[in-house]
C-alpha positions as CSV (number, residue, x, y, z in Angstrom):
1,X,-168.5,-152.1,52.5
2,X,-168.9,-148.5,51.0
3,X,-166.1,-147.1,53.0
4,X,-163.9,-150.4,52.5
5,X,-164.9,-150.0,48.4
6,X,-164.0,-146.6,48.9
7,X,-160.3,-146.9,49.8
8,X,-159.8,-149.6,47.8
9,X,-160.4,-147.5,44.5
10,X,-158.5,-144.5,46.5
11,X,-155.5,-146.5,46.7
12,X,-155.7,-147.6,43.0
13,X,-155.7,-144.3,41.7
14,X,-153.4,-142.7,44.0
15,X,-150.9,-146.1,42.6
16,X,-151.5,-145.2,39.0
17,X,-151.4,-141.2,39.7
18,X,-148.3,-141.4,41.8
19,X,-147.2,-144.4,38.9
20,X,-143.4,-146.2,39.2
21,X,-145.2,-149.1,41.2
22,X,-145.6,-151.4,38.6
23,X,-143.7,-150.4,36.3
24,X,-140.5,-150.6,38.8
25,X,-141.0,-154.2,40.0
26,X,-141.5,-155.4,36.0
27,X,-138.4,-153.5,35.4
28,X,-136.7,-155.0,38.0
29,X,-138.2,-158.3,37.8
30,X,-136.7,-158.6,33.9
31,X,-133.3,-156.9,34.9
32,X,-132.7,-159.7,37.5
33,X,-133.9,-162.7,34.8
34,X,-131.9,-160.9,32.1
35,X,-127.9,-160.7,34.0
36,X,-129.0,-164.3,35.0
37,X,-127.9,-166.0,32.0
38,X,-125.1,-163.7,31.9
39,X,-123.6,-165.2,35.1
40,X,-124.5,-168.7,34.1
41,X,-123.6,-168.4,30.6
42,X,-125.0,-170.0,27.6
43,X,-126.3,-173.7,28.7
44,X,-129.8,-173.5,27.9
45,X,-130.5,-176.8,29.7
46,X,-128.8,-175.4,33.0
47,X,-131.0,-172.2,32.4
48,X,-134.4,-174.3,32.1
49,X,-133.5,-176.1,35.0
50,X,-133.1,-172.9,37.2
51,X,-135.9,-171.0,35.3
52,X,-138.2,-171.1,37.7
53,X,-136.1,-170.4,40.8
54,X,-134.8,-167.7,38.8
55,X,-138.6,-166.1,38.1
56,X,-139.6,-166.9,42.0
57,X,-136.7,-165.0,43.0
58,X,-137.1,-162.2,41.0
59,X,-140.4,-161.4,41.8
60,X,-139.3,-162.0,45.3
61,X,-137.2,-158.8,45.3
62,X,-138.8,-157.0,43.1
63,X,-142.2,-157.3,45.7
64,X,-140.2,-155.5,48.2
65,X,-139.5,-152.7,46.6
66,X,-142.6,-151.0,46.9
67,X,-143.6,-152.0,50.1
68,X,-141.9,-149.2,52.0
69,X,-145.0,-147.1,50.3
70,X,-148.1,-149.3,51.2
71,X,-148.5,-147.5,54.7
72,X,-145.6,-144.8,54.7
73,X,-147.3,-142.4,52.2
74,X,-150.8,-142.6,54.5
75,X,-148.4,-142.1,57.9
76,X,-146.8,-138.8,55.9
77,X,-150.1,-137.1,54.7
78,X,-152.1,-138.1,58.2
79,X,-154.6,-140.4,56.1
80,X,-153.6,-142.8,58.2
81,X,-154.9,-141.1,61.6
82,X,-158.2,-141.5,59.7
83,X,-158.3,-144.7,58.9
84,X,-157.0,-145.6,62.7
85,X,-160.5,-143.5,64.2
86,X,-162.6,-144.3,61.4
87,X,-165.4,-147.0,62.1
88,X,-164.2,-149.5,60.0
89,X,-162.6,-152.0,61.9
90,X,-158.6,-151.8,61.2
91,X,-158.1,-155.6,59.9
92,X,-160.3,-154.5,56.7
93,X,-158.9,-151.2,56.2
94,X,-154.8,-152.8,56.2
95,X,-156.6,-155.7,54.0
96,X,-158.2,-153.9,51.4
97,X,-155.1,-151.8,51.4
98,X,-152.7,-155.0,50.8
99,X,-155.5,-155.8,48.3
100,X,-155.0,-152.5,46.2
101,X,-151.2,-153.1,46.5
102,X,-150.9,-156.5,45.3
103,X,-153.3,-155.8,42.4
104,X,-150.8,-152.4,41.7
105,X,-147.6,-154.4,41.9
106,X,-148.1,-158.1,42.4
107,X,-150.4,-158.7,39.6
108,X,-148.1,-157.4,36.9
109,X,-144.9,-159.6,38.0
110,X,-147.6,-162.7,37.2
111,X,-148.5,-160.9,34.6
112,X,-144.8,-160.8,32.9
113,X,-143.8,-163.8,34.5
114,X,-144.5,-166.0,31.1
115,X,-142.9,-163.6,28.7
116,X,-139.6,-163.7,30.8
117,X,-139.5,-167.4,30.9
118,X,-139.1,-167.2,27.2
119,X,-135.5,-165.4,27.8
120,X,-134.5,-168.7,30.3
121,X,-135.7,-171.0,27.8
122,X,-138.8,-172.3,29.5
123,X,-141.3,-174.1,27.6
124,X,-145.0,-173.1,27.6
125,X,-146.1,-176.0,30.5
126,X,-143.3,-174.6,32.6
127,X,-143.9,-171.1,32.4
128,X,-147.7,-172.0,32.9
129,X,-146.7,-173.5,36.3
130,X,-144.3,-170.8,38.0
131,X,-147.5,-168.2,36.8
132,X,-149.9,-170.3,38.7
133,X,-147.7,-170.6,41.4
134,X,-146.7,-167.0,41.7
135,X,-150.3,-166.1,41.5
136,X,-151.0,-168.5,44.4
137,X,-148.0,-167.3,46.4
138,X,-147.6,-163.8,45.6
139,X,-150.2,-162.8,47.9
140,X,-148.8,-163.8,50.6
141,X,-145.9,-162.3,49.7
142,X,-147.7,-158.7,50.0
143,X,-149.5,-159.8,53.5
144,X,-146.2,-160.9,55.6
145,X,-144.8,-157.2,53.9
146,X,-148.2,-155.6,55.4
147,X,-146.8,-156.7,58.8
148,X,-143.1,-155.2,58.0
149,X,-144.8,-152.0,56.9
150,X,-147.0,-151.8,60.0
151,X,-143.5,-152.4,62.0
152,X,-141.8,-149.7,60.5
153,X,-144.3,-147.3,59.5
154,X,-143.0,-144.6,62.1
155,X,-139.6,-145.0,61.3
156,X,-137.3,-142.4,58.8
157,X,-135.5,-144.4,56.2
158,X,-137.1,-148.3,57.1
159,X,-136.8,-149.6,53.7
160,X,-133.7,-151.8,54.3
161,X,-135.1,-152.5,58.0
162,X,-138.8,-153.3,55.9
163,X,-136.6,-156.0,54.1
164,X,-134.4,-157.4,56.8
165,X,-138.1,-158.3,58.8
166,X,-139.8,-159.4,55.9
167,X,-137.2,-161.7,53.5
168,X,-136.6,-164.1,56.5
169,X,-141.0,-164.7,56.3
170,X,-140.9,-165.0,53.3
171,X,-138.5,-167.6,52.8
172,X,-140.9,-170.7,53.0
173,X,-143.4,-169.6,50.2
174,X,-140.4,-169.3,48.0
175,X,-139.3,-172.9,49.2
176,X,-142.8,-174.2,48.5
177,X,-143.4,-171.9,45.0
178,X,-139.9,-173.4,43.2
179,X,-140.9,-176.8,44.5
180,X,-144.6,-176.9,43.4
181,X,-143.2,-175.4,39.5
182,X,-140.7,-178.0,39.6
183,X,-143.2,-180.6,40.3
184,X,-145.3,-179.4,37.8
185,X,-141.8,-179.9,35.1
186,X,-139.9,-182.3,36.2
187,X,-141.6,-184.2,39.2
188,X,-141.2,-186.5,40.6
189,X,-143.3,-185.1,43.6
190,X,-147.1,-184.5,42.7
191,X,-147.8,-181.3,41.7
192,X,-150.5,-180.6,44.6
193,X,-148.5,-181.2,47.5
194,X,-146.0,-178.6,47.5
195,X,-148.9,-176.2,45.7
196,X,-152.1,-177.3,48.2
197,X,-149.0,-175.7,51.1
198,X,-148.2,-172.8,49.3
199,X,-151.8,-172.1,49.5
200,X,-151.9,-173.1,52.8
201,X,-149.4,-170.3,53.6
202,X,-150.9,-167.5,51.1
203,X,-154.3,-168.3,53.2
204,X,-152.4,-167.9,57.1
205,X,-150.9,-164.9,55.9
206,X,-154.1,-163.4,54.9
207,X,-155.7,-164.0,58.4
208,X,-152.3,-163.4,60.5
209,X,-151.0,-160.8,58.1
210,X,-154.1,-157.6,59.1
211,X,-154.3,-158.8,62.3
212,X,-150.7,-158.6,63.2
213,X,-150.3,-154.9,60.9
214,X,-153.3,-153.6,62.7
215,X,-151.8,-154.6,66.3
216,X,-148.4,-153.2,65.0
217,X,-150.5,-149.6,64.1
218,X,-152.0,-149.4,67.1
219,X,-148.8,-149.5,69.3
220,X,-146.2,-147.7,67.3
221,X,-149.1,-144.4,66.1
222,X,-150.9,-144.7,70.0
């Protein structure tokens, strides 16, 4: 637990010293909400109705844009090769270091996910919902990356091959996070069903998600 304690408070300060992580995906996530209403134009109603595929979306892509950093800056400076012969068993080590990135770059698109429903015209119970939702889903947005990252971790410029992998996975928690805020605003489906699924797939991702990443690192670095 020290070790696993260890790099998770290494990876926090290396994600505020090395900085752009967060600050990048909230940039990003209010650029995309803010040409939005630009393409649709000025129907507030239209924009409340597509507010909270608009916010899932967002945060969709702006999730990926750091994920070509949560195992490619280890592979470059051979911290990496560490963590593969250290004694703590892989699994953890890929977990805690989803963990650190989630909290670094996930956390913050919840975070600002409220204040830029107030630019679709989203009213406080609807903005509430897509913020519990994305904090329910977002995780598992970060663990099916983990796997992408693993994939890819050996390869020179796998950003847009990190994204072709991971945006296909990823495509049911989006299906399930719009439907459970929509259910939350309009019904007429109870809010819990599409919401107790969306946890269902933040919780397989966190069991399939390390296993699968650690597999992937130990046949492309062997």
């Amino acid at each position: 637990m020290t070790a696993l304690c260890a790099l998770l408070v290494r990876d926090l300060r290396l994600a505020v010293r090395v900085g752009g992580g967060a600050l990048i995906g909230v940039l990003f996530f209010l650029i995309v909400v803010t040409l939005v209403p630009f393409a649709v134009g000025p129907d507030l109603a239209l924009l409340a109705r597509m507010g909270p595929a608009i916010l899932w979306l967002g945060a969709l892509l702006a999730s990926l844009l750091a994920l070509d950093r949560l195992l490619a800056i280890d592979h470059e400076d051979g911290s990496l090769d560490l963590i593969l012969t250290a004694r703590v068993p892989l699994e953890l080590a890929v977990s805690v270091k989803a963990l650190a990135h989630w909290l670094t770059t996930g956390l913050p698109l919840v975070v600002a996910a409220p204040l830029l429903g107030l630019l679709l015209n989203l009213d406080p119970k609807a903005t509430g919902a897509v913020a519990v939702t994305l904090l329910a889903g977002t995780p598992a947005l970060t663990f099916i990356g983990l796997v992408g990252a693993a994939l890819t971790v050996a390869l020179r410029r796998g950003g847009l091959l990190l994204a072709v992998l991971v945006l296909p996975l990823t495509v049911p928690v989006l299906i399930f996070g719009v439907a459970a805020s929509n259910a939350a605003i309009v019904g007429p489906v109870p809010f819990g069903t599409p919401f107790s699924i969306l946890c269902a797939l933040t919780l397989i991702s966190l069991i399939i998600g390390p296993v699968a990443a650690a597999i992937a690192l130990r046949q492309g670095l062997a």
